[in-house]
Backbone bond lengths (Angstrom), bond angles and torsions (degrees), N, CA, C in turn:
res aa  C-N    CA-C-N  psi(-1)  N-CA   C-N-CA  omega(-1)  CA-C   N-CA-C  phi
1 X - - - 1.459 - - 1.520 108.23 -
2 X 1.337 120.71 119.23 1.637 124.72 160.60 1.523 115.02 -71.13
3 X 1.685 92.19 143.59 1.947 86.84 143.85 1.687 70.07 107.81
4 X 1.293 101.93 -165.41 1.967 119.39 177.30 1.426 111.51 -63.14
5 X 0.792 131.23 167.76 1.625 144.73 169.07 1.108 119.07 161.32
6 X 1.432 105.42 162.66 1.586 127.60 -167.63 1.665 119.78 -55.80
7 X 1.467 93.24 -61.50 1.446 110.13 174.55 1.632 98.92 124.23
8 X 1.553 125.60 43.99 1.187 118.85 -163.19 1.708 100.04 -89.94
9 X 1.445 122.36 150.43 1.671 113.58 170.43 1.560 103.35 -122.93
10 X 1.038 93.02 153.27 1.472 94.15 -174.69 1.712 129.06 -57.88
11 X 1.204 103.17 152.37 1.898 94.36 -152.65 1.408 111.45 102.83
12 X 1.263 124.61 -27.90 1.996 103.68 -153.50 1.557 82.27 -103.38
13 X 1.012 105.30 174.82 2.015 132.34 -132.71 1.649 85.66 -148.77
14 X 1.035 104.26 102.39 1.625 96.49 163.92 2.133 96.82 -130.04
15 X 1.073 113.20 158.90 1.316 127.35 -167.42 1.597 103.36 -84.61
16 X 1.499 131.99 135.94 1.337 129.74 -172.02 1.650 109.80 -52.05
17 X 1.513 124.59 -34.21 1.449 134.92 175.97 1.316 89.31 -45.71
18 X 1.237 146.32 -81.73 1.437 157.93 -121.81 1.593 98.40 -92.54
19 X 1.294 106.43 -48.62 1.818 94.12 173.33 0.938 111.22 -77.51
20 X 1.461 140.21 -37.06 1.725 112.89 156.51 1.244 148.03 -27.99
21 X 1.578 95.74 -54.46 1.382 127.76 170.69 1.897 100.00 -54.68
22 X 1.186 103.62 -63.69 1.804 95.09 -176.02 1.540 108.81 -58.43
23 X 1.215 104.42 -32.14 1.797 106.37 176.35 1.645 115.95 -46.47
24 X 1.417 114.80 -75.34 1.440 152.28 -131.30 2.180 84.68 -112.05
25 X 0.796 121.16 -25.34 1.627 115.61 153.18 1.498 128.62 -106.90
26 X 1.145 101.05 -34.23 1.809 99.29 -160.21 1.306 85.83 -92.94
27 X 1.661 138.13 -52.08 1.576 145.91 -146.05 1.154 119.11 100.37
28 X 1.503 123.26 17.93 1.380 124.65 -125.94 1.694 92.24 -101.26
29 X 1.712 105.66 108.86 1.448 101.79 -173.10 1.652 115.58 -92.21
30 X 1.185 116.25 14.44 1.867 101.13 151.66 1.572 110.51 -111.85
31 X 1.415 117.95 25.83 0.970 132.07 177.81 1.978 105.97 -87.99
32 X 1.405 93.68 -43.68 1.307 140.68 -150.40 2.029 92.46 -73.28
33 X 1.448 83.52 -62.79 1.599 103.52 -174.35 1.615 109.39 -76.15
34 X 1.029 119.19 -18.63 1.392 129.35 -162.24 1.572 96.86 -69.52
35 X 1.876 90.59 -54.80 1.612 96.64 -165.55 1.762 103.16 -98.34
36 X 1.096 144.65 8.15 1.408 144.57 113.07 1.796 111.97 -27.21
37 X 0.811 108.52 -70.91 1.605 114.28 177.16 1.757 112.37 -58.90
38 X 0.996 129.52 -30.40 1.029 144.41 178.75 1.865 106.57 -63.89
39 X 1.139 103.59 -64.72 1.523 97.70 175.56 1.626 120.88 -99.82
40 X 1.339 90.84 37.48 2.069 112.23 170.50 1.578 107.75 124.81
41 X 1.321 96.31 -162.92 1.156 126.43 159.05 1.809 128.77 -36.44
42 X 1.592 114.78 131.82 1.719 98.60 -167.83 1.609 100.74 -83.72
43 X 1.542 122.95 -20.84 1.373 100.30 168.58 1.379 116.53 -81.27
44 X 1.354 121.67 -16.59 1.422 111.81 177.66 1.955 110.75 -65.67
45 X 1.370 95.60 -33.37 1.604 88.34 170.99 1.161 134.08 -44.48
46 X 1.394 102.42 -67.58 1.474 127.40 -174.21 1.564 94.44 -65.89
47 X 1.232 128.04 -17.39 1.858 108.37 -178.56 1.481 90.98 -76.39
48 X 1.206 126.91 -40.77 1.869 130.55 -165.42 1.578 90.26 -69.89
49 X 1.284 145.25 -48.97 1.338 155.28 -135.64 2.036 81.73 -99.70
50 X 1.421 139.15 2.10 1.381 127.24 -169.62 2.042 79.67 -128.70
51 X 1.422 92.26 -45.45 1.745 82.18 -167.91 1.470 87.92 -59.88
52 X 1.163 148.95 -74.22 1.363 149.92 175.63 1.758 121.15 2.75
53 X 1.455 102.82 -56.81 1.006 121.13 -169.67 1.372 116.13 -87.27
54 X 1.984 119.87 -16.88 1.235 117.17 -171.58 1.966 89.79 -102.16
55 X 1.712 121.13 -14.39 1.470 111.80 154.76 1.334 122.29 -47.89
56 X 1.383 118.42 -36.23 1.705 133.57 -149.89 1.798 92.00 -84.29
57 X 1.223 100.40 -40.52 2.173 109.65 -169.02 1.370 81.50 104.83
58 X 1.099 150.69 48.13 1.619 122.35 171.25 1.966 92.59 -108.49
59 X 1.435 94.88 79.24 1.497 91.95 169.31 1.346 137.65 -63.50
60 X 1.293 116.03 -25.80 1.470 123.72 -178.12 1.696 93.41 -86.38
61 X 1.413 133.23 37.95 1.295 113.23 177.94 1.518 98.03 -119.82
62 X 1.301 122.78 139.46 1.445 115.61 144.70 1.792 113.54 -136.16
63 X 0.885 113.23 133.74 1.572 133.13 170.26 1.318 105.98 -67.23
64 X 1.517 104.35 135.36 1.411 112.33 169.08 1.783 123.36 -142.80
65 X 1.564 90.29 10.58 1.562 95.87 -160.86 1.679 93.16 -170.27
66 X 1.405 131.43 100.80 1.369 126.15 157.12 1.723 131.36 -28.70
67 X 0.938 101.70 -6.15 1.665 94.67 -172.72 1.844 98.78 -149.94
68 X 1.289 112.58 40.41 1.339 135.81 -167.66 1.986 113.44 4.34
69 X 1.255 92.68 54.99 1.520 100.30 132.95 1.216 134.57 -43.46
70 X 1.132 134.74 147.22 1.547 141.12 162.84 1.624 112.88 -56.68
71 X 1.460 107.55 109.87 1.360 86.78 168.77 1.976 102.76 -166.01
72 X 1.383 100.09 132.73 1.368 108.56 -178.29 1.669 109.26 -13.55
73 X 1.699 107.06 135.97 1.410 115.36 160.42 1.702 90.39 83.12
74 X 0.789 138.82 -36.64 1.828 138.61 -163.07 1.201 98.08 -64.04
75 X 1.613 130.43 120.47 1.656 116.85 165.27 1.530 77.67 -158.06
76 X 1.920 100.47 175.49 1.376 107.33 178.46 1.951 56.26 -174.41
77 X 2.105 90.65 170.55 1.020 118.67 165.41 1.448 124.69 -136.02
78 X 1.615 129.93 -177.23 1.438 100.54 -160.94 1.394 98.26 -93.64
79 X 0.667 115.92 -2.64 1.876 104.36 170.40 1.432 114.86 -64.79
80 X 1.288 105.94 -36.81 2.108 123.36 -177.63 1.796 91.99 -81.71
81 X 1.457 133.02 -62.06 1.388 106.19 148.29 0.936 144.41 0.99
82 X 1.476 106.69 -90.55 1.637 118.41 -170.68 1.774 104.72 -59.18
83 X 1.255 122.46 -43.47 1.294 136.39 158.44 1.719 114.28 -1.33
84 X 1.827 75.17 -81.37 1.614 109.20 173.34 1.169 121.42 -39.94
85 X 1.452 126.06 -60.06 1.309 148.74 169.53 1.469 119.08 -55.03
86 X 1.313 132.14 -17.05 1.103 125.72 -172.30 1.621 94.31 -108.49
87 X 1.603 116.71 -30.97 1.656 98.49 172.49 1.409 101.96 -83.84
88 X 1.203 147.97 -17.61 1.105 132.58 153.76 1.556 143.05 -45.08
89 X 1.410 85.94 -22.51 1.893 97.89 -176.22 1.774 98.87 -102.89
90 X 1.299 100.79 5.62 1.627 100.95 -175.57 1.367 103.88 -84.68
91 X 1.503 141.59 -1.95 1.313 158.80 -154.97 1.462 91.57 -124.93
92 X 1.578 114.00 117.29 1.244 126.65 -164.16 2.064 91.92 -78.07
93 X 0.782 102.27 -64.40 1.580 99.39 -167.98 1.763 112.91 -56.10
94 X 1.029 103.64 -31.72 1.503 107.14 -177.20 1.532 117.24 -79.33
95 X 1.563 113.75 -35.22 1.502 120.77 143.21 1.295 117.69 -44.66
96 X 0.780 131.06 -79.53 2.114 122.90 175.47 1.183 107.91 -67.42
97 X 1.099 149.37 33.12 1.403 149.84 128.48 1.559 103.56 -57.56
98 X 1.408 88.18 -81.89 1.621 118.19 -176.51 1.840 108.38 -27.03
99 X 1.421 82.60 -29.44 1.798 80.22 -167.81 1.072 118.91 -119.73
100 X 1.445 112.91 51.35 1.984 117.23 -164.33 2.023 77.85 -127.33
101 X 1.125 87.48 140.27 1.591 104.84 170.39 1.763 104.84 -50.48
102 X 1.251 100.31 -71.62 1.265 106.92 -165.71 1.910 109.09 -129.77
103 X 1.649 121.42 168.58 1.413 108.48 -160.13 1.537 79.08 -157.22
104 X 1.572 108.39 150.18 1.128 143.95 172.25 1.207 119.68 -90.51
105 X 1.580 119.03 98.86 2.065 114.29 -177.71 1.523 88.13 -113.19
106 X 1.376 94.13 139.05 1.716 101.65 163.29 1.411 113.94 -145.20
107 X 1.290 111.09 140.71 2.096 111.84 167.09 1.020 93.21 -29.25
108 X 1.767 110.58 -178.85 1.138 127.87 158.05 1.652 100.31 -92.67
109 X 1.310 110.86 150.41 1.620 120.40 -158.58 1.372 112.44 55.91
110 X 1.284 116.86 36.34 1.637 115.26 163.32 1.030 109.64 37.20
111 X 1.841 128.35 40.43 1.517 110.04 165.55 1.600 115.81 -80.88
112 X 0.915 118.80 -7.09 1.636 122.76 173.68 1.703 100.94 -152.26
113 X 1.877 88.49 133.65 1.425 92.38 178.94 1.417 99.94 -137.76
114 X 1.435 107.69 160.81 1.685 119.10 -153.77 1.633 95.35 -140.35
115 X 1.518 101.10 124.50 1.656 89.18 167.68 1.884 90.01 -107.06
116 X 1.049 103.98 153.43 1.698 124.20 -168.48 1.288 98.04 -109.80
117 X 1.407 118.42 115.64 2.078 107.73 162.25 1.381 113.81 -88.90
118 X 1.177 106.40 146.73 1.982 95.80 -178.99 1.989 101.47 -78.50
119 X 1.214 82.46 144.12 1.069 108.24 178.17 1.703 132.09 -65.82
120 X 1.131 104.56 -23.25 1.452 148.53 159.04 1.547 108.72 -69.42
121 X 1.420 113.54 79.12 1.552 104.58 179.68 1.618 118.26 -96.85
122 X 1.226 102.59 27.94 1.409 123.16 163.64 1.929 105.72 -74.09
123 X 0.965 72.06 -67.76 2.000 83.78 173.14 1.300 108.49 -23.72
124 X 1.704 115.67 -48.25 1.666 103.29 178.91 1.113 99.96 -107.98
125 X 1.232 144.63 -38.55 1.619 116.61 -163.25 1.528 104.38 -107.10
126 X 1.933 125.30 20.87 1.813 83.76 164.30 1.870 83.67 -116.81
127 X 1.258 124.77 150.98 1.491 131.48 -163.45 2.140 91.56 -73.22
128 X 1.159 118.14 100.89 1.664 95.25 141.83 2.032 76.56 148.28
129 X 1.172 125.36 -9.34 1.693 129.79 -157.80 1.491 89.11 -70.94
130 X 1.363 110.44 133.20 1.594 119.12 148.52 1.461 152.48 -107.57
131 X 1.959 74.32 -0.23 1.791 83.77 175.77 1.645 74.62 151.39
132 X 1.535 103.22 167.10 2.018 111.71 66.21 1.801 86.34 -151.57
133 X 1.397 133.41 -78.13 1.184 138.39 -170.30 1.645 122.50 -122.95
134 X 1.039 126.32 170.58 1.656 135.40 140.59 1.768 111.83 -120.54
135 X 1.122 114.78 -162.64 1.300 126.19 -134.90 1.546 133.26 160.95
136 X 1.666 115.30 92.74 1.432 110.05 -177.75 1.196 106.74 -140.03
137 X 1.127 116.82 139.84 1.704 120.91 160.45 2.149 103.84 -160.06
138 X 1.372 97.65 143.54 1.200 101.96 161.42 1.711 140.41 -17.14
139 X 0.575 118.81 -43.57 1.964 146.95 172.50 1.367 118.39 -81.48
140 X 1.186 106.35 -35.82 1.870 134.56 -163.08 1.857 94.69 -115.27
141 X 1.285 136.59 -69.63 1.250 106.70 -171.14 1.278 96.90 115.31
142 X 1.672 112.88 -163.44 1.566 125.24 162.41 1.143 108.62 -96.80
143 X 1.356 134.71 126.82 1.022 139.86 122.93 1.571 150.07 -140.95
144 X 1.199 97.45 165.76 1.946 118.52 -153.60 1.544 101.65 -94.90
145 X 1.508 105.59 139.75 1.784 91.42 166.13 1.970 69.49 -137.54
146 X 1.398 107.08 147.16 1.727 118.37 -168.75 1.415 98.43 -159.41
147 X 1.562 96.33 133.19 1.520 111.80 169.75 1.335 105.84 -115.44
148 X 1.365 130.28 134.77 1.281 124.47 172.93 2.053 93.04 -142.31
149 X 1.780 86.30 147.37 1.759 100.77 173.27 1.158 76.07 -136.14
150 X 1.835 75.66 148.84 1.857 117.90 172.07 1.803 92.68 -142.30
151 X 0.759 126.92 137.74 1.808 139.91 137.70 1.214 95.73 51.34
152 X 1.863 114.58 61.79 1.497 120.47 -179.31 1.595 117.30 50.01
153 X 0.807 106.40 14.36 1.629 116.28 159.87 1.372 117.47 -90.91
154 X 1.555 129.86 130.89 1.392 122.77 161.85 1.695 111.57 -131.58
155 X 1.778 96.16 130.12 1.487 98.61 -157.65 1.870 96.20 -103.19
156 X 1.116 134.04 -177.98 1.916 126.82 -164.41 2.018 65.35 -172.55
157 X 1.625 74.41 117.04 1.700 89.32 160.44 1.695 101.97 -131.74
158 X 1.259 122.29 133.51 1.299 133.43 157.43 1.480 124.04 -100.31
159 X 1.137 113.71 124.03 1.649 116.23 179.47 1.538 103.70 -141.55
160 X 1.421 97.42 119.58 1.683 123.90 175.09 1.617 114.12 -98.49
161 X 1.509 136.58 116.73 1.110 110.04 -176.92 1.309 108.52 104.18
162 X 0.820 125.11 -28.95 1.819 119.20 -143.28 1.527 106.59 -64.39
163 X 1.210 114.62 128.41 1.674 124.21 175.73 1.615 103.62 -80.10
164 X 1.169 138.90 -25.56 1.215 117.72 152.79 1.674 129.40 -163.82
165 X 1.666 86.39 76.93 1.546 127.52 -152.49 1.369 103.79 -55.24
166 X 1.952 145.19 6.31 1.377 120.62 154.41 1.265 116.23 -110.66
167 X 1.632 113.06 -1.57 1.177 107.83 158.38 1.547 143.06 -68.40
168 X 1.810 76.73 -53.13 1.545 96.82 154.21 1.670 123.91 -55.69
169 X 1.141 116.77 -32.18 1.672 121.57 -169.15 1.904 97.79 -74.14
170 X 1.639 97.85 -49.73 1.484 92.60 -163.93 1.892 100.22 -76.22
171 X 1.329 114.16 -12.60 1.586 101.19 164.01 1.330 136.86 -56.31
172 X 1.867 88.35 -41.11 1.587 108.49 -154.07 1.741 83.40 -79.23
173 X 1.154 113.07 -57.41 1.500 106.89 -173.75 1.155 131.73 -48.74
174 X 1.733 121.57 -49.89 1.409 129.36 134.48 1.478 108.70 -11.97
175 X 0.658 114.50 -78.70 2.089 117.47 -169.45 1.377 108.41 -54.55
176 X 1.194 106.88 -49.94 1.614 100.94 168.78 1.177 148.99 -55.88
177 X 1.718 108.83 -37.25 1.357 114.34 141.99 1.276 131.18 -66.24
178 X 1.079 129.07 -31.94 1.800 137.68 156.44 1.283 107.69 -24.14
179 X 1.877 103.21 -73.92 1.641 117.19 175.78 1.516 125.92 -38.14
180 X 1.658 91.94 -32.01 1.593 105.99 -158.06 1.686 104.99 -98.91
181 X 1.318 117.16 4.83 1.515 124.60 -157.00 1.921 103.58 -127.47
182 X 2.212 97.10 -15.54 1.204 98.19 -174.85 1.495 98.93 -86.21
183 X 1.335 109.85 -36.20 1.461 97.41 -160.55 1.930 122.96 -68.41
């Protein structure tokens, strides 16, 4: 498996909570695939993961890969993003997932245990972030999808591409609460 991951070997038993958790914080793509495989087939996923997305209206999206690999035909934009992200954070537990520094995966019987850092280092160093993802591959670039509250404000930044997506993130967000604190 490329890219982030857990460090799972074949045989170990970890509980669907915990591969999420390594998913949806760390990036962790045999985390990703593990629990794809878990409830079938990886094209049967990604067909549920397109019906999903054509429920949501996110028309410019198509899936081509569960754990968004690069792969022919796959695009979405940040509007179908941000979309994404906002019914996603509408799920109380999956919102504070997203936004815990770091997360605890273990086998079952704790024979191997993994602390996960989020990947999202917005979460600790800009004050008010609650999540939501990161995101890299060759084709795709850097990018950020970030929720941050300040003073009953909640700001959803999307960045596709980004050449240097926490500077830029903690700017753009910075400014936004500024904007949002002048009026």
């Amino acid at each position: 498996m490329r890219g982030a991951r857990l460090g799972l070997h074949a045989g170990d038993r970890v509980p669907a909570h915990g591969l999420l958790s390594a998913m949806l914080v760390g990036s962790a793509n045999d985390a990703c695939y593990a629990l794809t495989e878990r409830s079938g087939s990886v094209s049967d996923f990604v067909s549920r993961m397109n019906a999903r997305a054509a429920q949501l209206g996110l028309r410019a999206t198509r899936f081509g890969d569960p754990c968004g690999f690069d792969r022919d035909r796959q695009h979405s934009t940040a509007r179908d993003l941000a979309r994404l992200a906002l019914e996603f954070m509408r799920r109380p537990q999956l919102a504070a997932l997203v936004g815990r520094q770091q997360v605890e995966v273990a086998t079952e019987g704790r024979e191997r245990v993994f602390q996960v850092k989020n990947t999202n280092v917005l979460v600790e160093f800009f004050p008010g972030t609650i999540g939501v993802k990161t995101g890299n591959t060759r084709r795709a670039g850097d990018n950020l999808i970030a929720v941050a509250e300040r003073g009953g404000r909640r700001v959803l930044l999307v960045l596709l591409g980004a050449r240097d997506r926490w500077w830029d993130a903690d700017a753009m967000l910075a400014r936004a609460f500024t904007a949002a604190h002048g009026r």
